[in-house]
N, C-alpha and C positions, 0 to 999 in steps of 0.2 A: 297585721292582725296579731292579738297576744295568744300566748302559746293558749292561757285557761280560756280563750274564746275559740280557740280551734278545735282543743278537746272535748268543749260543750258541745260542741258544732258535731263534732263526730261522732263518738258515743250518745250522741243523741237521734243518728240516724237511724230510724228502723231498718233492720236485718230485709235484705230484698225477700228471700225464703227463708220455712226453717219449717224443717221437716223432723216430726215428732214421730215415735217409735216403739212399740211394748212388743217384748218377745212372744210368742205365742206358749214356748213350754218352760220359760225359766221368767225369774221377778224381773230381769234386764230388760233395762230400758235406755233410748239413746235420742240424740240429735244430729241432722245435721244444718248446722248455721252457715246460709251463704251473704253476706253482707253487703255485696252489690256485685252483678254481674258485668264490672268493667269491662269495657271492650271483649264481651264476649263469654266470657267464663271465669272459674273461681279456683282455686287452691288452696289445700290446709289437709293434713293430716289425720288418722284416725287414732283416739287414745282412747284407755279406757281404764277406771277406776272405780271401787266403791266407793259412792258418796258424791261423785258427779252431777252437775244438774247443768238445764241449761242456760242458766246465768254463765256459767265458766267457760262451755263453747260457746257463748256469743263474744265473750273479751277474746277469746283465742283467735276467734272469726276475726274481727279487727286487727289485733295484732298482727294477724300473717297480710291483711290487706296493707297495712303500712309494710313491712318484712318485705314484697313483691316490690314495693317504691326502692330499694338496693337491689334487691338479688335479680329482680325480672322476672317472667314477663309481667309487663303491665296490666295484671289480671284483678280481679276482686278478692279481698279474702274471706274464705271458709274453714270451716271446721269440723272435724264429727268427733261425738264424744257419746260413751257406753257407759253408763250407769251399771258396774257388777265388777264383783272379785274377779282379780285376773288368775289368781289361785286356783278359782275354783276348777275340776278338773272339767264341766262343761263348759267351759271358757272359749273351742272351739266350735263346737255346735254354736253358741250366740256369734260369732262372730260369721260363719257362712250365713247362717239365716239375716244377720243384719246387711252382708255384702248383697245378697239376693234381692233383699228390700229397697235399695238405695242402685243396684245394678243402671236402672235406666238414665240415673242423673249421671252413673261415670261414664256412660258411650256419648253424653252428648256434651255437658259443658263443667262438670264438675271433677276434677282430678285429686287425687288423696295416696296417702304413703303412711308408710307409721310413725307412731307416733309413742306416748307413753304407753308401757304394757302392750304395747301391740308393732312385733316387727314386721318389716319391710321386708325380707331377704322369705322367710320363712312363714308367714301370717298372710300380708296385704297381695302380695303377687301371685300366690300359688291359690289363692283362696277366689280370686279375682278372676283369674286367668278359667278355670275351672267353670265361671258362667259366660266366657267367649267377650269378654272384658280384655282386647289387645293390649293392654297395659293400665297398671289406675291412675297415672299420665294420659290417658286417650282422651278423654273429653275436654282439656284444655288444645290438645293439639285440635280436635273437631270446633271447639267454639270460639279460639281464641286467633290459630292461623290459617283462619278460613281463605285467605288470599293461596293459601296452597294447593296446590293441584292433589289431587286422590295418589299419584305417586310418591308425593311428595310428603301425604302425609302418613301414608305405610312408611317412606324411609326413617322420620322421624321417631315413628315408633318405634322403629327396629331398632335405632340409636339409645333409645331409652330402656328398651329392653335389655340391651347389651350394656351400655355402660354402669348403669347401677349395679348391676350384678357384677362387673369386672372386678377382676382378680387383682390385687395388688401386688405385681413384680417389681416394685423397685423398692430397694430393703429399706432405705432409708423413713421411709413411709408406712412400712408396716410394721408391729413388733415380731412378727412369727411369720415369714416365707410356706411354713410347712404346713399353718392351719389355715391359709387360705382366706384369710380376710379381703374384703371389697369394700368399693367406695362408698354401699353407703352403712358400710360396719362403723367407715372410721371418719368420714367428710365432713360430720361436724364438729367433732371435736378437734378437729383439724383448725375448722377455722375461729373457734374458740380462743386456740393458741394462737394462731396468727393476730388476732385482735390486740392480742395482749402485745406481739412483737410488733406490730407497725405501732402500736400505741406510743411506746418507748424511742420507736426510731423514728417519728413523726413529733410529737410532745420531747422528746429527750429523754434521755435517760439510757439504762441497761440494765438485762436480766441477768446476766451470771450471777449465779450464787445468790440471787433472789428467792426466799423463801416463799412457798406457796400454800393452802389452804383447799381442798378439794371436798366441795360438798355434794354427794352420791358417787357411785361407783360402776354405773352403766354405762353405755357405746359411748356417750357424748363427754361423761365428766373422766372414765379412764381414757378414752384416746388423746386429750386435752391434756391431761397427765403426763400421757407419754409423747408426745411431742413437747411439752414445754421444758421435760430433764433434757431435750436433744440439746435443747439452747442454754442449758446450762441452770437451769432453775431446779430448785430442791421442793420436795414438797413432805411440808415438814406437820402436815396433819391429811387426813382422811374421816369423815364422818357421814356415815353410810345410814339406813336406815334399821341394822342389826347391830349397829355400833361402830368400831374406828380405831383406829391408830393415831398414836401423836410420838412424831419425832424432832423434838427442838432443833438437832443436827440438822436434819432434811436427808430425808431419802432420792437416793442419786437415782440415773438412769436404768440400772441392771434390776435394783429393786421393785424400778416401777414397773418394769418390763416383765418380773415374777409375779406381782399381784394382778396383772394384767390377765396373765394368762391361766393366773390360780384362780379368778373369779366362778361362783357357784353362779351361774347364768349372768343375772345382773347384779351381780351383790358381790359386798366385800369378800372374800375369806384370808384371813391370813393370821397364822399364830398370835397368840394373846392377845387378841383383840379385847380392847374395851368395849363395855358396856354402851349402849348406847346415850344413857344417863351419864354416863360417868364422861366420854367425850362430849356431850355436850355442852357440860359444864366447863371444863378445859379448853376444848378449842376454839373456840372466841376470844380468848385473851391471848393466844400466841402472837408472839412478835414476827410480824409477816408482813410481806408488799402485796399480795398478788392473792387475791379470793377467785378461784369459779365455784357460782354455785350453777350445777348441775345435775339437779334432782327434780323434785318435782315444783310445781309450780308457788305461789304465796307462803313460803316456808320461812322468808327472815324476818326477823321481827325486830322493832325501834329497837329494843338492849343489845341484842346481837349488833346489829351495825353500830352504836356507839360505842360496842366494846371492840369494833373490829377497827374502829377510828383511833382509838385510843391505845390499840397495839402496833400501828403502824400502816395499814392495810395501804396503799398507794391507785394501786387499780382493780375493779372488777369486772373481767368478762362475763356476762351471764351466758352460759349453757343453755338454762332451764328459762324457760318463756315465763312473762311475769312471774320474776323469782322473790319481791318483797311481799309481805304477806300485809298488801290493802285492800281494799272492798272496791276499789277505782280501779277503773281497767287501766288508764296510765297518770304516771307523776300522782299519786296519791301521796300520804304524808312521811310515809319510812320511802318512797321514793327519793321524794325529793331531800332530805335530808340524808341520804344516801348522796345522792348528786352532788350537792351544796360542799363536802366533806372528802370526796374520793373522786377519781379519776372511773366514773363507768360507763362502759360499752354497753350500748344497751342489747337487749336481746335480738331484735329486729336488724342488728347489723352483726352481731356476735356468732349468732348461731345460723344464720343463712346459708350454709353451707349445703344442706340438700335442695334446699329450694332453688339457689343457684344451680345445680347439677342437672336440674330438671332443664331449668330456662337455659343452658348451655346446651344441654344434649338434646334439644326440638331445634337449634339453630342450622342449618342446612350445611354450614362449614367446620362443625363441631369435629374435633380429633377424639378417637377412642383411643385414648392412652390415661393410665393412671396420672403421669408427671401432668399432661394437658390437664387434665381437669383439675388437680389441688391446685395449680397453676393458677388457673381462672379463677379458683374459688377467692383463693389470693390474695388476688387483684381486684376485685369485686370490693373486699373489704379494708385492702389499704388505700381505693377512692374514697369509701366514705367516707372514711377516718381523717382521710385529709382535706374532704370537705367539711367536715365539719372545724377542723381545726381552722380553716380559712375564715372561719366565721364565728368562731370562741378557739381562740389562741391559749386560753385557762386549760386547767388541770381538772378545774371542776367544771360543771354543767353543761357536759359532753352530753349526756342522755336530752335535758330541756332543747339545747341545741338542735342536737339531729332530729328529736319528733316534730319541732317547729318546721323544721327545713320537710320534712317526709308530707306533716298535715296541710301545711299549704300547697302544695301540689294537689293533694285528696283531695279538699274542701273546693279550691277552685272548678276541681272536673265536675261535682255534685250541684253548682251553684249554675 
């Protein structure tokens, strides 16, 4: 079947639920989109932005159901998404009253973690946890490995509870021993970078001294950061949504390891920073191999990727979930001329790195150790990179490739 017959096939299937939502004391409003209850239950994240609707949590809703055909388990995908400034200082009040709202779907089949604007560590667990919500993991282990025995699925839980939270002691892995980062501060930008090095050692090629391009400056696009200077890559631009830096040279490991940990929450900060204007103009043309965009969602646009073809760009990890900015949930038209043009990993195999941690730590023989888990996440993502390359051996249409291989699995289980 052709890839634009799978995509019509899919995004043409109505969403199983989709549960609509208005705050009672603030204008917030939310969704949550579950797009089929595969084998049991569903997975996706909570974000939240101004300007949200639910057209974007229904693409995301898909997205994470293909995202689960890599990372596992073989669940359905979902999404929730808030309609409101994350700024705003009632930004926790909506967010308990929206968990209380949606409470009954996480004890039974729908699992959730954070997402944009909304962390995991500090938001989703301690918020969840507070209405007797065993983890916002629980309703996948209740609907998905029902063959478990009620022991079995307390252990899983405990496993889930513990290892997202786990402390990262192995230095190599975290940039700061002393602040106490966890796997899921840093797991996917972890495996952001990793996409980028099995790409090269899988396709060919080498990172040292690879110039690189980092667009946003949160969990996903600084850790991706700092793991890609381990391996020898520069990153010779930053464009944040306050503005950026641009260094032709590339900034080495120590520096990235300083902005990292000089960040104002999720945001750049660091000496003379440009404008946001003013980097945006410039950093599109740098001469560079290696883009992650790791901000927020439908941000690049046709000129941007022609100019980024035209400076050299070689590979793109996407961070950021549909990071071209089309109206089509997948391969719309700066997608695909993205693809056609550059070597990209699409999101759904790039950024799996939490969703993998999940479907790792509910598995009965899962090791809690920080090394086990980046381990697996890993491994996760140099199969499918070399799946896919067993089946486009090209540089280009890596993304058309792996959706074709992910959608026909989908589409057959639906038919």
């Amino acid at each position: 079947m052709k890839l634009e017959t799978l995509i019509n096939k899919f995004e043409n299937k109505q969403a199983h639920i989709v549960f609509s939502w208005k705050d009672s004391e603030t204008e917030a409003e939310g969704w949550v989109v579950i797009n089929s209850l595969r084998n049991g239950a569903a997975g996706g994240g909570t974000r939240m932005r101004k300007g949200l609707n639910q057209r974007e949590v229904e693409s995301l809703a898909k997205t994470m159901e293909v995202k689960f055909t890599i990372a596992g388990p073989p669940i359905g995908g979902a999404k929730s998404g808030i309609n409101f400034d994350p700024a705003d200082p009632r930004k926790k009040g909506v967010l308990e009253r929206w968990y209380k709202a949606v409470k009954p779907i996480l004890k039974h089949y729908y699992g959730t973690g954070g997402d944009l604007n909304v962390d995991e560590i500090h938001e989703v667990i301690p918020m969840t946890a507070a209405l007797d919500v065993l983890h916002p993991q629980e309703g996948v282990v209740n609907g998905y490995h029902t063959a478990y025995t009620p022991e079995e699925r307390l252990k899983a839980i405990s496993r889930l509870q513990q290892g997202v939270l786990l402390p990262i002691v192995d230095e190599r892995l975290t940039p700061s021993l002393e602040k106490g980062y966890t796997i899921a501060d840093m797991i996917t930008g972890w495996g952001v970078a990793e996409a980028v090095r099995h790409y090269y050692e899988i396709y060919g090629g080498f990172m040292n001294n690879k110039l690189a391009i980092i667009q946003g400056w949160g969990n996903v696009a600084a850790a991706a950061a700092f793991y890609l200077t381990k391996y020898g890559v520069r990153i010779g631009g930053i464009i944040d949504r306050n503005g950026g830096i641009l260094d032709p040279k590339g900034l080495g490991h120590d520096e990235i390891v300083a902005l990292f940990l000089s960040r104002d929450g999720n945001a750049l900060n660091a000496p003379n920073m440009m404008s946001f204007e003013e980097i945006n103009e410039k950093i599109w043309d740098l001469p560079a191999e290696i883009f992650i965009p790791g901000a927020a969602s439908r941000l690049i646009t046709e000129d941007q990727v022609k100019r980024m073809v035209n400076s050299g760009i070689e590979v793109v990890s996407c961070g950021a979930n549909v990071p071209f900015a089309d109206k089509e949930i997948f391969m719309g038209p700066i997608s695909k001329l993205a693809d056609s043009q550059m070597a990209v990993i699409p999101d759904f195999i790039a950024n799996c790195g939490m969703a993998r941690v999940f479907a790792y730590l509910m598995s009965q023989n899962a090791e809690l150790t920080d090394t086990a888990i980046f381990k697996d996440v890993s491994q996760i993502i140099a199969g499918a990179v070399a799946r896919v390359h067993q089946f486009n051996p090209k540089s280009t249409g890596i993304s058309a490739k792996a959706l074709e291989m992910s959608l026909t699995d989908l589409v057959r289980q639906y038919e």
